[in-house]
C-alpha positions as CSV (number, residue, x, y, z in Angstrom):
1,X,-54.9,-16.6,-38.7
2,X,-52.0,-15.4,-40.8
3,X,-51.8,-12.2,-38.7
4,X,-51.7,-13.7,-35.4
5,X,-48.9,-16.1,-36.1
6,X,-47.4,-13.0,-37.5
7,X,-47.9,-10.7,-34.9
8,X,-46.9,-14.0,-32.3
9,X,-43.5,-13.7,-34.1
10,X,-43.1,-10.2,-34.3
11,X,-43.6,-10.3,-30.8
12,X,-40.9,-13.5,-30.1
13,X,-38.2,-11.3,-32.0
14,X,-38.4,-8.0,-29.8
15,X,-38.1,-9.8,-26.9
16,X,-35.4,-11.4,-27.9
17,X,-33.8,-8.4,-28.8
18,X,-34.4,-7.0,-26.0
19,X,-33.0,-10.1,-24.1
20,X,-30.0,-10.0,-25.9
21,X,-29.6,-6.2,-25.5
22,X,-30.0,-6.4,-21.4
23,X,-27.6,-9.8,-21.5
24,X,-24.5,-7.9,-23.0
25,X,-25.1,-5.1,-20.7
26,X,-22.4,-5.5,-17.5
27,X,-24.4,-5.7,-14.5
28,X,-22.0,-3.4,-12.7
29,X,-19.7,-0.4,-12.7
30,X,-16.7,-2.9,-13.8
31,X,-13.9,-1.9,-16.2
32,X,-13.7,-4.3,-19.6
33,X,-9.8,-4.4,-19.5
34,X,-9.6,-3.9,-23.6
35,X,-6.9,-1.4,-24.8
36,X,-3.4,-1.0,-23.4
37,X,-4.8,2.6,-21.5
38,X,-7.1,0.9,-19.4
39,X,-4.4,-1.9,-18.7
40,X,-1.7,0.5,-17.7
41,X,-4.3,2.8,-15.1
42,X,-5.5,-0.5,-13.9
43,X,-2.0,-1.0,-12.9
44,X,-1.3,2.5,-11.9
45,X,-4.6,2.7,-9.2
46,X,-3.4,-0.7,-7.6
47,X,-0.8,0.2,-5.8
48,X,-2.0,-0.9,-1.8
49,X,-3.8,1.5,-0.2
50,X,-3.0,0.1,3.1
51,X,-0.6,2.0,6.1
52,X,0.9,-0.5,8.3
53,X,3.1,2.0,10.8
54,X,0.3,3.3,13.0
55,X,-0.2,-0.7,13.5
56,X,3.6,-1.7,13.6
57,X,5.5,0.8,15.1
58,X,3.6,1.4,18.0
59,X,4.6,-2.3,19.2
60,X,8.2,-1.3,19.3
61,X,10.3,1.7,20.6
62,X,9.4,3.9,17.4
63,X,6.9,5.8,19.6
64,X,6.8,8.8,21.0
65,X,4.3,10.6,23.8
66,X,3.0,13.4,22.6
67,X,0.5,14.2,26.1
68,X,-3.2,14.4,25.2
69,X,-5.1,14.6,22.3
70,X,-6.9,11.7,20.3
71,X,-5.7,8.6,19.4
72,X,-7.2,4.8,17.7
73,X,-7.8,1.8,18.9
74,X,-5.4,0.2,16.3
75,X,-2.6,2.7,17.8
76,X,-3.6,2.1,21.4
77,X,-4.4,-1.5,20.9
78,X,-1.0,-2.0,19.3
79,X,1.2,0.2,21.5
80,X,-0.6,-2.3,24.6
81,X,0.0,-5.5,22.7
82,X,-3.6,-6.2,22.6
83,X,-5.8,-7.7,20.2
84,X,-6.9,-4.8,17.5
85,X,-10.9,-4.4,17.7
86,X,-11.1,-1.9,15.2
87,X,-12.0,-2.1,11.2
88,X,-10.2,0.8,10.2
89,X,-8.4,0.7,6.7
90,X,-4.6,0.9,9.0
91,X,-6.4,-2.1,11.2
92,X,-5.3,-5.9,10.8
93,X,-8.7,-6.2,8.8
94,X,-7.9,-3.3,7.2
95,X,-4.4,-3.9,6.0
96,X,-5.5,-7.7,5.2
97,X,-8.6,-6.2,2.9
98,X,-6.5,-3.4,1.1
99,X,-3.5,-5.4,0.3
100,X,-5.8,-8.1,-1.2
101,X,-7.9,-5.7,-3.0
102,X,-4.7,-4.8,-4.7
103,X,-3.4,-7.7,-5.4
104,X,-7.0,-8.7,-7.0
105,X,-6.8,-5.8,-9.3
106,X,-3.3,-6.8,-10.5
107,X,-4.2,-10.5,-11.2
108,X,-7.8,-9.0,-13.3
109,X,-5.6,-6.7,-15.2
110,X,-3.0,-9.6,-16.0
111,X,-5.4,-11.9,-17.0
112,X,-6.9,-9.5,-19.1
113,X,-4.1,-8.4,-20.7
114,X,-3.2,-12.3,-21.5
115,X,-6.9,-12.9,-23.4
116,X,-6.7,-10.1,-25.0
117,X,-3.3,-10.6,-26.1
118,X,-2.3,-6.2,-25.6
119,X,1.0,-5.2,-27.4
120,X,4.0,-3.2,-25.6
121,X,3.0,-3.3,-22.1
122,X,5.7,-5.3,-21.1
123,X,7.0,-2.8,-18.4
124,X,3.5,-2.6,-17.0
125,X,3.5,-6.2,-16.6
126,X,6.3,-6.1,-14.8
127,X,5.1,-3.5,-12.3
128,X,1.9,-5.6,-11.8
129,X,3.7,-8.8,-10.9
130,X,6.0,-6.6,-8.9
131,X,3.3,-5.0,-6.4
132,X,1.5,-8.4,-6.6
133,X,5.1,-9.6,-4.5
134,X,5.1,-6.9,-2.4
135,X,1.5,-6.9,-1.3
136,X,1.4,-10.7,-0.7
137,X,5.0,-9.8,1.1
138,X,3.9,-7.6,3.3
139,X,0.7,-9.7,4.4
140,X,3.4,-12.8,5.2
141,X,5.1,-10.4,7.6
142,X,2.1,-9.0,9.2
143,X,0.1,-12.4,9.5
144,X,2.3,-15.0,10.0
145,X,5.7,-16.2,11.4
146,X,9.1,-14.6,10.5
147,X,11.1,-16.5,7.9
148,X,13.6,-18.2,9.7
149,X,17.3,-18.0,8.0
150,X,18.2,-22.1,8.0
151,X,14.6,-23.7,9.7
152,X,11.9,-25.5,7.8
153,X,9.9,-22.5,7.4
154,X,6.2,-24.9,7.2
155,X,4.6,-23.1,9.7
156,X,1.2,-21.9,7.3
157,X,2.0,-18.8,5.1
158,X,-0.6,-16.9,3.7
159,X,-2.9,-17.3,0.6
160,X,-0.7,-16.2,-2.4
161,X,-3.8,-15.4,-4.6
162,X,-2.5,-14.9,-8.8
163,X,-5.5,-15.6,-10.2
164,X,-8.8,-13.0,-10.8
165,X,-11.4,-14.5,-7.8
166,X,-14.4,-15.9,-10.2
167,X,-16.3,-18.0,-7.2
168,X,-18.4,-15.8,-4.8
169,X,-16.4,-17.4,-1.3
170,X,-13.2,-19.1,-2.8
171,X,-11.1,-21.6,-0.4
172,X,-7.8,-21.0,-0.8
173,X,-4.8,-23.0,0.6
174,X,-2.5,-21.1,2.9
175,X,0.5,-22.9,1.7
176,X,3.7,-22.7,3.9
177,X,6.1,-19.5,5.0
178,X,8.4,-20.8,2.8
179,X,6.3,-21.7,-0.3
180,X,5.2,-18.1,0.0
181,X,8.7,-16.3,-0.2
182,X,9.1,-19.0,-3.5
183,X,6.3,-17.4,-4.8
184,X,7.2,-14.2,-4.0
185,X,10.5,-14.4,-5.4
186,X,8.8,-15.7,-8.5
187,X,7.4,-12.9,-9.1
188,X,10.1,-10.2,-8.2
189,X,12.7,-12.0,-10.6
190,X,10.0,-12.1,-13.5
191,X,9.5,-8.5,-12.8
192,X,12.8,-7.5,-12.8
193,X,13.9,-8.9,-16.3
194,X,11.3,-6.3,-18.1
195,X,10.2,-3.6,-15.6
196,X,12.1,-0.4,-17.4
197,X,13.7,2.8,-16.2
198,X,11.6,6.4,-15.8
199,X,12.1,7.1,-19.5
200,X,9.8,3.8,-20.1
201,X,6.7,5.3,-19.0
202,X,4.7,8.2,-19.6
203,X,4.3,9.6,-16.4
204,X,7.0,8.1,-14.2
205,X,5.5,9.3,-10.9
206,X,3.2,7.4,-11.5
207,X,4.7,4.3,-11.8
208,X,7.6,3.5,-8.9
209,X,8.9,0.3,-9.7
210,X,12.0,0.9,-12.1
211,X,14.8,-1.1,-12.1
212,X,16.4,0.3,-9.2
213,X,14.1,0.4,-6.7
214,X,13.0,-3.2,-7.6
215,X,17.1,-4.8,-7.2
216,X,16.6,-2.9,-3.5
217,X,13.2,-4.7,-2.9
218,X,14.7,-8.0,-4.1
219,X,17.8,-8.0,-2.6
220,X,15.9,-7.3,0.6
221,X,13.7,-10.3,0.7
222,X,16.8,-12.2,0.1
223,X,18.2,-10.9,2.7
224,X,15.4,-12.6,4.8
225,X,16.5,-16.2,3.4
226,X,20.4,-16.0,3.5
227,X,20.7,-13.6,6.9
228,X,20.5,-14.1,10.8
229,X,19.4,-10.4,11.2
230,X,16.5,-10.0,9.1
231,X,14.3,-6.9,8.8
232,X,11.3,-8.1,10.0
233,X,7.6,-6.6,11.0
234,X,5.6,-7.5,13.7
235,X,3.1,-10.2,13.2
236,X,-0.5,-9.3,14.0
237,X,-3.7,-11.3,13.7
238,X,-7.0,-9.9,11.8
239,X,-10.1,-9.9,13.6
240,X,-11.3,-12.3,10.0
241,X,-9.9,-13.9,7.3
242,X,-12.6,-14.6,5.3
């Protein structure tokens, strides 16, 4: 009788070894944000993937004819002012899905960084906040209504998105134009106070926000609240925003 309650135990452990052992496995091909190195390439791979000037420019005299040869429908589409059918990455869906991508990648490396408390990135921080505003400032010109120097500005915006998405389908408030530009000025003026100059980084290729740069980006999206002659995109509409 000894035996079996023995061997009953012996038998309770390993699987709960074995339990435990499959339980701190990750389920996926995810990257534990734990060191400073995997922080900063985080950061350096977010930068959006997304081209907006096949989608853009062919809606305004930046367009050329260059006779036959092959073409897109988001080109085509665009150049005709029609609705874009198409899910290729320089698409609406496209540009909507790579500029949040990035932005998601940003916000899990930031939020890593913070619970793991990582020492001397504070220029890498800075970068990361800074292509968080220029992703979500690029989607607010491409998906909803120009920023009108002097107007209310409450037509809706778009979802400015800072936190890592933990829900399988989140609902996210759209917020206004305005409350969008507040939040993307937020983040540029945080940026600015630690991003640093080329000598900060390692390999400053990589990494295209210094100080310069960033002023230009900022003093351009203030342009868009203090001036009647804003630089502005044209707005398209994705095929889904979900």
């Amino acid at each position: 009788m000894k035996r079996t309650i023995a061997f009953i135990i012996g038998c309770c452990l390993i699987s709960l070894a074995g339990c435990t052992k499959f339980l701190d496995t990750v389920p996926d091909s995810r990257t534990e944000i734990n060191s400073a190195d995997k922080f900063i390439s985080l950061v350096t791979s977010a930068y959006p993937m997304a081209n907006y000037a096949p989608l853009v420019e062919a809606r305004v005299d930046y367009v050329s004819d260059l006779g036959q040869g092959e073409t897109t429908p988001t080109n085509s589409s665009s150049f005709f002012w029609r609705d874009v059918d198409d899910t290729q990455p320089d698409s609406p869906d496209g540009q909507w899905e790579f500029y949040y991508k990035s932005i998601a990648d940003v916000n899990y490396a930031l939020k890593s960084a913070e619970e793991r408390k990582l020492r001397d990135i504070e220029p890498y921080v800075a970068e990361a906040k800074i292509i968080r505003a220029f992703a979500h400032f690029n989607l607010v010109n491409l998906f909803s209504r120009f920023y009108e120097y002097g107007g209310a500005n409450d037509s809706p915006g778009i979802p400015y998105v800072t936190e890592p998405e933990t829900t399988v389908i989140k609902q996210y408030e759209r917020g206004t134009v305005a409350s969008t530009y507040e939040a993307i000025e937020k983040d540029l003026t945080e940026g600015l106070k630690d991003v640093g100059t080329e000598s900060a980084y390692s390999v400053p290729a990589y990494h295209r926000p210094t100080h310069s740069p960033c002023a230009s980006i900022s003093i351009r999206g203030n342009g868009l609240r203090s001036s009647n002659t804003p630089t502005r995109f044209s707005p398209v509409r994705p095929r889904r925003t979900t």
